[in-house]
C-alpha positions as CSV (number, residue, x, y, z in Angstrom):
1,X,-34.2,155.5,87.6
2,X,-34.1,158.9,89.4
3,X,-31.8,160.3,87.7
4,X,-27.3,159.7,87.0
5,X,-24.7,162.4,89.0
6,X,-21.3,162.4,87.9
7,X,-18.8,162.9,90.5
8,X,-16.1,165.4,89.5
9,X,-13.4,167.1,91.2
10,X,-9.8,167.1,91.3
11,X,-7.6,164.3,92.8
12,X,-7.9,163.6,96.6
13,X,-10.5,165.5,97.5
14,X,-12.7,162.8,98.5
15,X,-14.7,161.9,95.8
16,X,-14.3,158.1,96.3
17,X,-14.6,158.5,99.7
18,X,-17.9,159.8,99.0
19,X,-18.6,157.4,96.6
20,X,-18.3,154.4,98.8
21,X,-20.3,155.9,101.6
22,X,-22.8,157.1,99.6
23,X,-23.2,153.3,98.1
24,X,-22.4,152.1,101.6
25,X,-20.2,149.9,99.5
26,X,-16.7,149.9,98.1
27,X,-16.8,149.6,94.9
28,X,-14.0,152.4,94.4
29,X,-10.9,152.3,96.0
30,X,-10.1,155.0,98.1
31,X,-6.7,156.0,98.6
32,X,-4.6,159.3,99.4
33,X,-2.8,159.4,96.4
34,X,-3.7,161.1,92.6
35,X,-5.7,159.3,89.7
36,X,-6.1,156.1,92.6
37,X,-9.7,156.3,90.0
38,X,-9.1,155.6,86.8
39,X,-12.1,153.8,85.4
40,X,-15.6,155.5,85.8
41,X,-17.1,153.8,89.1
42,X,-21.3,153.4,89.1
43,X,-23.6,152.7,91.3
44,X,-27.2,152.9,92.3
45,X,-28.7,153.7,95.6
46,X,-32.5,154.2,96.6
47,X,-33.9,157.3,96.9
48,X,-35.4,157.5,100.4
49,X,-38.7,158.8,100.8
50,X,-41.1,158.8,103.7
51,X,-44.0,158.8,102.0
52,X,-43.1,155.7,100.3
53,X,-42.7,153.5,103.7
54,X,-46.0,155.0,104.7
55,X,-48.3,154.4,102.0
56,X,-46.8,150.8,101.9
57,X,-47.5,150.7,105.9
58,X,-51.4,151.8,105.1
59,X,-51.3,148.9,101.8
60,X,-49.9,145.9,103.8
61,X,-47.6,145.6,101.1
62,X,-45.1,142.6,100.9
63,X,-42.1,144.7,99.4
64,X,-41.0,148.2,98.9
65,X,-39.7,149.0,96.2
66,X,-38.0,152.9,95.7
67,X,-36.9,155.0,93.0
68,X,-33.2,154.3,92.0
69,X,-30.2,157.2,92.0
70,X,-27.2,156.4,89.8
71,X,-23.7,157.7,91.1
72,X,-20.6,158.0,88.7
73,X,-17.5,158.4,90.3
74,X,-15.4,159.6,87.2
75,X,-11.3,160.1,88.2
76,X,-9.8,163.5,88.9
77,X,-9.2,166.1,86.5
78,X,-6.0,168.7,86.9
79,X,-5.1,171.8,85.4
80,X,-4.7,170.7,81.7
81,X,-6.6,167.8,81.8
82,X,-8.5,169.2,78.7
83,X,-5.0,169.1,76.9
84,X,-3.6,165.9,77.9
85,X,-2.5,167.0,81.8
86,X,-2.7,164.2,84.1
87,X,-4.8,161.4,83.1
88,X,-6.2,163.5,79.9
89,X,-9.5,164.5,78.6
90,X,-10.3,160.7,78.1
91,X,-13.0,160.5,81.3
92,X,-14.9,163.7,79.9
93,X,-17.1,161.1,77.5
94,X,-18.2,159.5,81.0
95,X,-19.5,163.0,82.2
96,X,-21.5,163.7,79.0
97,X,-23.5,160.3,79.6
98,X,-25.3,162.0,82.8
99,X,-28.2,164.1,83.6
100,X,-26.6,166.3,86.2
101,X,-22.9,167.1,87.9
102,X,-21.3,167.3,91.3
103,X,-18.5,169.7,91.5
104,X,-16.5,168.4,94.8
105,X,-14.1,170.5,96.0
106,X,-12.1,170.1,99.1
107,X,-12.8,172.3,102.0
108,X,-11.0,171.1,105.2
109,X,-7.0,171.0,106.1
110,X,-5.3,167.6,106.6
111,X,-1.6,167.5,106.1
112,X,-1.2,163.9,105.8
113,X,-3.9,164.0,102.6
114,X,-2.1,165.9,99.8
115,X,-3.6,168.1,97.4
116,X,-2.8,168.2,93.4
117,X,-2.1,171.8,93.3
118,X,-0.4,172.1,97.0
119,X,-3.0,174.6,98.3
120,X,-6.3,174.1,100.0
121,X,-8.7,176.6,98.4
122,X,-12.3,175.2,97.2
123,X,-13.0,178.3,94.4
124,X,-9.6,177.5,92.9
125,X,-10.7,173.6,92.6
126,X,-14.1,174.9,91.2
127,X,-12.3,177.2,88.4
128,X,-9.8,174.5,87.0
129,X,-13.0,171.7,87.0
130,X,-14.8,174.1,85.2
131,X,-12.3,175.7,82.8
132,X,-11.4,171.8,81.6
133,X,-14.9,171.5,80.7
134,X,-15.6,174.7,79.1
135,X,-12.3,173.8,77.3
136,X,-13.3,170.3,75.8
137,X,-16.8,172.3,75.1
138,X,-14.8,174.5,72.9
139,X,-13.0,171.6,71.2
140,X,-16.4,170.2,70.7
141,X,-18.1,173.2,69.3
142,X,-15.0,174.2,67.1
143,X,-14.9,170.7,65.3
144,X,-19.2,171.3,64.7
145,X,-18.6,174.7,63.2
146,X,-16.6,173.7,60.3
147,X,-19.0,170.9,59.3
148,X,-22.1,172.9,60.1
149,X,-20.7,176.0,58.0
150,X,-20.2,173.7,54.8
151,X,-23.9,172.6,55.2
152,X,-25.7,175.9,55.9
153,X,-23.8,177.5,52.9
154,X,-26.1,174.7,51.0
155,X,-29.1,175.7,52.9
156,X,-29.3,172.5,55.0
157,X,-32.3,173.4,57.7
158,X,-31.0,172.0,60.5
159,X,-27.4,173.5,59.9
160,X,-28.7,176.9,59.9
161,X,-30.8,176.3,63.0
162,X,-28.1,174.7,64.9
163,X,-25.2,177.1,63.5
164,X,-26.4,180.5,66.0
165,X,-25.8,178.4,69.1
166,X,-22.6,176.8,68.5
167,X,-21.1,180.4,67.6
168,X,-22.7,181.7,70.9
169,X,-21.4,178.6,72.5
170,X,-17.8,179.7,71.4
171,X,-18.0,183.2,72.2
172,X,-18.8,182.3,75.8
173,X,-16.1,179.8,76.0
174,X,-14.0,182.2,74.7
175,X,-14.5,184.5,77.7
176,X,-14.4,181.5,80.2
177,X,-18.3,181.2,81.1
178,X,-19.7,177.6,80.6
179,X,-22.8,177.3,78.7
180,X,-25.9,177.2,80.3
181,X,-27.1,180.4,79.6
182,X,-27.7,178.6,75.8
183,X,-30.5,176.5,77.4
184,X,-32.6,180.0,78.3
185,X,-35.5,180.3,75.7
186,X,-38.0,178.5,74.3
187,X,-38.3,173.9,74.1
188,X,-37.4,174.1,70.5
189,X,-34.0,176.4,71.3
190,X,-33.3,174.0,74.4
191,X,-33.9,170.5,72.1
192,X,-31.6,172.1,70.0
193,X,-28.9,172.8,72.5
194,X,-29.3,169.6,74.4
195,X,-28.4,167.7,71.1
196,X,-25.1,169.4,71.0
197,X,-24.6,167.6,74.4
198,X,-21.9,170.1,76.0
199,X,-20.7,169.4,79.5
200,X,-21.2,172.8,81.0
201,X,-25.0,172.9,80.2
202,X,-25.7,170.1,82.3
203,X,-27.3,171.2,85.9
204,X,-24.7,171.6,88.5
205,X,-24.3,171.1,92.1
206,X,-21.6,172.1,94.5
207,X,-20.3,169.5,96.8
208,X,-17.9,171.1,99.6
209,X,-16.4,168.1,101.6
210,X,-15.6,169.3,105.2
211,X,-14.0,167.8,108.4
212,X,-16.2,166.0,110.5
213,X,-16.2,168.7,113.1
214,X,-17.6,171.2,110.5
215,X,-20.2,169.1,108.8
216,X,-23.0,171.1,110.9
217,X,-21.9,174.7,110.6
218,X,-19.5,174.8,107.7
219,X,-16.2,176.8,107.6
220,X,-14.6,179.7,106.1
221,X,-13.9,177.6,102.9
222,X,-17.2,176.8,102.1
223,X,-18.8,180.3,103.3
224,X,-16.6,181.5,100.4
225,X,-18.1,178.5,98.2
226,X,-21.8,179.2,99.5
227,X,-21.5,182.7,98.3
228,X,-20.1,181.8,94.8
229,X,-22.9,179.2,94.6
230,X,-25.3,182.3,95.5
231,X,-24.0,184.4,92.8
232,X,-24.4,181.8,90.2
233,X,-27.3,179.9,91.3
234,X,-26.0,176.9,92.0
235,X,-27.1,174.5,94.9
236,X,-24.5,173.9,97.2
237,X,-24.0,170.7,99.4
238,X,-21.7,170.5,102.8
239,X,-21.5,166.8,103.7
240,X,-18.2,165.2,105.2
241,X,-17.3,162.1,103.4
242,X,-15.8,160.7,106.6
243,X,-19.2,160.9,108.7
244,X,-21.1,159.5,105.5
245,X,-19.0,156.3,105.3
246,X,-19.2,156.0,109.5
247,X,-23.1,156.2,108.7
248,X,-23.3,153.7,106.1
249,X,-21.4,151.2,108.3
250,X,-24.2,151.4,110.9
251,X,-27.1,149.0,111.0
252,X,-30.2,150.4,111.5
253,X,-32.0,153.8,110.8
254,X,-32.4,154.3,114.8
255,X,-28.3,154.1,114.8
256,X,-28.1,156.2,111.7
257,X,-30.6,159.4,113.1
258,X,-29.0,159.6,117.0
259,X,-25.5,159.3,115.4
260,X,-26.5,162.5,113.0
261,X,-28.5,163.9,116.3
262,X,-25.0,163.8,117.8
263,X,-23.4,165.9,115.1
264,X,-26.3,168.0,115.0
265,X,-26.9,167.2,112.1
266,X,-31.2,166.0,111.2
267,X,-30.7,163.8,107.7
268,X,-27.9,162.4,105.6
269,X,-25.8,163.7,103.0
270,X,-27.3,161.6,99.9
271,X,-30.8,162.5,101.3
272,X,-29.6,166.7,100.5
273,X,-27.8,165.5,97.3
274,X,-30.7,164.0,96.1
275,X,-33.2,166.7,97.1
276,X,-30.7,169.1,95.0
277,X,-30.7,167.1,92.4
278,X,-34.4,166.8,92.3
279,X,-34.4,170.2,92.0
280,X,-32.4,170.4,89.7
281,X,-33.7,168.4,87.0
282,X,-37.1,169.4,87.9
283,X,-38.2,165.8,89.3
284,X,-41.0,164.7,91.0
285,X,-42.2,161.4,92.6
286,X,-45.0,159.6,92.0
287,X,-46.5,156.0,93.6
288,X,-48.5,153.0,92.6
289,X,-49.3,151.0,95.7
290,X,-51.0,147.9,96.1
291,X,-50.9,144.3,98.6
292,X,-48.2,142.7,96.3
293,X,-45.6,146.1,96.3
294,X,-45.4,149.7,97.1
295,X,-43.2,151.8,94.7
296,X,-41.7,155.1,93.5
297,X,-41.4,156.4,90.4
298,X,-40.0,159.3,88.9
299,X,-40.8,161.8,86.0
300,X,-40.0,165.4,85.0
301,X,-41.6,168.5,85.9
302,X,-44.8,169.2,84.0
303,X,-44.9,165.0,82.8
304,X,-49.0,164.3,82.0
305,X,-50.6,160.8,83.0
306,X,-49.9,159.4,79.9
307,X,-46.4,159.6,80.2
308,X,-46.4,158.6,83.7
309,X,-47.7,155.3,82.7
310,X,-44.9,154.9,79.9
311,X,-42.7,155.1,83.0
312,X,-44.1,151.8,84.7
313,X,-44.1,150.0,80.8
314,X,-44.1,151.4,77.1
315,X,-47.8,150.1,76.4
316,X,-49.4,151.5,79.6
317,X,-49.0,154.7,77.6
318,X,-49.5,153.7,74.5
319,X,-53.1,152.1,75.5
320,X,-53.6,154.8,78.1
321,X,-57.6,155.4,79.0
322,X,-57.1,157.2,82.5
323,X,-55.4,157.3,85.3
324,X,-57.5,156.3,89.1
325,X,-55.5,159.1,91.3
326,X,-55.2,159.9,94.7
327,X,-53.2,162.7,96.1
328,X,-50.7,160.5,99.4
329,X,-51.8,163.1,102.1
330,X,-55.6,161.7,101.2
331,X,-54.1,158.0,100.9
332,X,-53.0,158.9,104.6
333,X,-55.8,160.5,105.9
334,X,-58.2,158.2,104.4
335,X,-56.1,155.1,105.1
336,X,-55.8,153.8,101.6
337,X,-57.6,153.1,98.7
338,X,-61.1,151.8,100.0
339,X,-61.1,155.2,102.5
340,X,-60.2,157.2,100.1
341,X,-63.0,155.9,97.6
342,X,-65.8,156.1,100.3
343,X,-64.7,159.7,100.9
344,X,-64.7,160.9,97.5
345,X,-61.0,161.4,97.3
346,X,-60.3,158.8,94.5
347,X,-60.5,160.8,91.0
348,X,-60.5,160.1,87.6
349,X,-57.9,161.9,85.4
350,X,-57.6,162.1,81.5
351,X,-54.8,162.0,78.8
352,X,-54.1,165.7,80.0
353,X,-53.5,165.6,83.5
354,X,-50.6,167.2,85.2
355,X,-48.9,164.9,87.8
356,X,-48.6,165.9,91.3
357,X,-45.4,165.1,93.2
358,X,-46.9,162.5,95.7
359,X,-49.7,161.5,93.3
360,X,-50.3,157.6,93.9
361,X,-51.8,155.7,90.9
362,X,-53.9,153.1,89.4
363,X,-53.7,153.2,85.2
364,X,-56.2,151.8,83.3
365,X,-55.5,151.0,79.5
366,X,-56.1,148.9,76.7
367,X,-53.6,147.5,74.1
């Protein structure tokens, strides 16, 4: 698994729509009326990745196997959703099960697609998704506080430890500014913040959904969203749904890049999503590839051979000796394994080597 993105945005603004495209499936229903989701919709797609159709090209391998993205469509949430409003709070639990969040707000004009709060403007839609989570944060937090305060007062550790950042946490609901800013500092402040699970310290990403004719260039509307994203250093995404579910309807990948050459447009939507959300989450890709399969695998920022093993199976790590490495643009250069061996390009690497985004693998361990 890559990594799971919730979908969130308010009612008809085409978060279903991009649901099914990206998934090239329907497996939510997409229709222009409000709460049309009401259970949370998931779904994985493969992570493309050039690198890993190459190296498999080089291997002769019989299948190709990629890294896996989970999507979760979760239904729309309206001004007062946190008390009650609309379909209720209930699909914020689905939101704290993921790694990251897509914010989608709407950014083109269609009168015959109606919009929950009868206006069309993207930094408005942004403001009431966010406000509903900093909202159930603050529920959250307030309900911690009491219990925390009864155990610190009997000088319970991890009360006392955890006690600082759930007042901070309040304070900057209180003034309407989600949460992240708790996970600055050190592993041991950011372990502790991570187990309060809070909705607005999770990454984010901006998704602004445009008309077809604006999916090159962008608009007005998400100009104003660019620069908000700017300002708070947020990625930011323009895709239009509509041209992602006429590209997932076509066959092959030669039909896929002239119809995008058309738009002017030079790779899909999902393939930016997931490069932002790599990003966010600090994820890189490594390989293991051999005759029988070539695939991708994914770890975190800063992960050491040991614990890429532990990705491919728990004793691989547990039994790890070293790790045969090879960087892919040597596996390309060289042609594969047995070139890069005769060149020199093969190394050796211990328990406390740093993985490489590209690095392709061979572990050796003992159990």
């Amino acid at each position: 698994m890559g990594f799971s993105c919730g979908i969130v945005g308010l009612p008809n603004v085409g978060k279903s729509t991009l649901f099914n495209a990206l998934l090239a499936q329907q497996q939510a229903e997409a229709a222009n009326y409000p709460f049309c989701t009401i259970e949370p919709n998931t779904g994985k797609v493969a992570v493309p990745d050039e690198r890993l159709q190459r190296a498999a090209e080089i291997a002769k391998s019989a299948q190709i196997i990629p890294t896996q993205l989970e999507f979760v469509d979760i239904a729309g949430l309206v001004r007062g959703a946190s008390r009650g409003e609309g379909l209720g709070n209930q699909f914020l639990a689905h939101i704290r099960e993921v790694d990251a969040i897509a914010y989608v707000v709407r950014c083109f004009i269609d009168d015959d697609i109606t919009h929950v709060e009868g206006r069309i403007d993207p930094l408005s839609d942004w403001e009431i998704i966010e406000t509903e989570l900093i909202l159930a944060d603050m529920e959250s937090l307030e309900k911690r506080k009491v219990a925390l305060e009864k155990k610190a007062r009997g000088n319970d550790k991890e009360a006392m430890m955890l006690l600082p950042f759930v007042e901070r946490g309040l304070e900057l609901a209180a003034e309407g500014k989600p949460l992240r800013s708790l996970m600055a500092g050190d592993s041991e402040a950011q372990a502790c913040v991570r187990g309060l699970n809070l909705l607005t310290t999770k990454p984010v990403m901006v998704i602004c959904n445009v008309a077809e004719d604006d999916a090159a260039s962008g608009n007005e509307l998400t100009r104003a969203v660019a620069q908000r994203c700017i300002e708070q250093a947020v990625p930011c995404v323009v895709i239009s749904a509509r041209i992602e579910s006429e590209i997932a309807g076509l066959e092959s990948e030669q039909e896929k890049l002239e119809f995008l050459s058309s738009l002017g447009l030079n790779q899909t939507g999902l393939a930016r999503i997931i490069a932002e959300g790599y990003g966010l989450l600090d994820l890189i890709t490594f390989f293991t590839v051999g005759p029988k399969e070539a695939r991708a695998w994914t770890v975190h920022q800063g992960a050491r051979a040991p614990q890429a093993a532990g990705r491919i199976h728990s004793d691989f790590e547990k039994g790890f000796i070293r790790a045969e490495t090879i960087a892919y643009a040597d596996y390309v250069t060289y042609q594969g394994e047995a070139g890069c061996k005769d060149a020199g390009k093969m190394r050796l690497e211990g328990k406390d080597y740093l993985v490489h985004d590209g690095d392709i693998f061979h572990f050796r361990f003992n159990v």
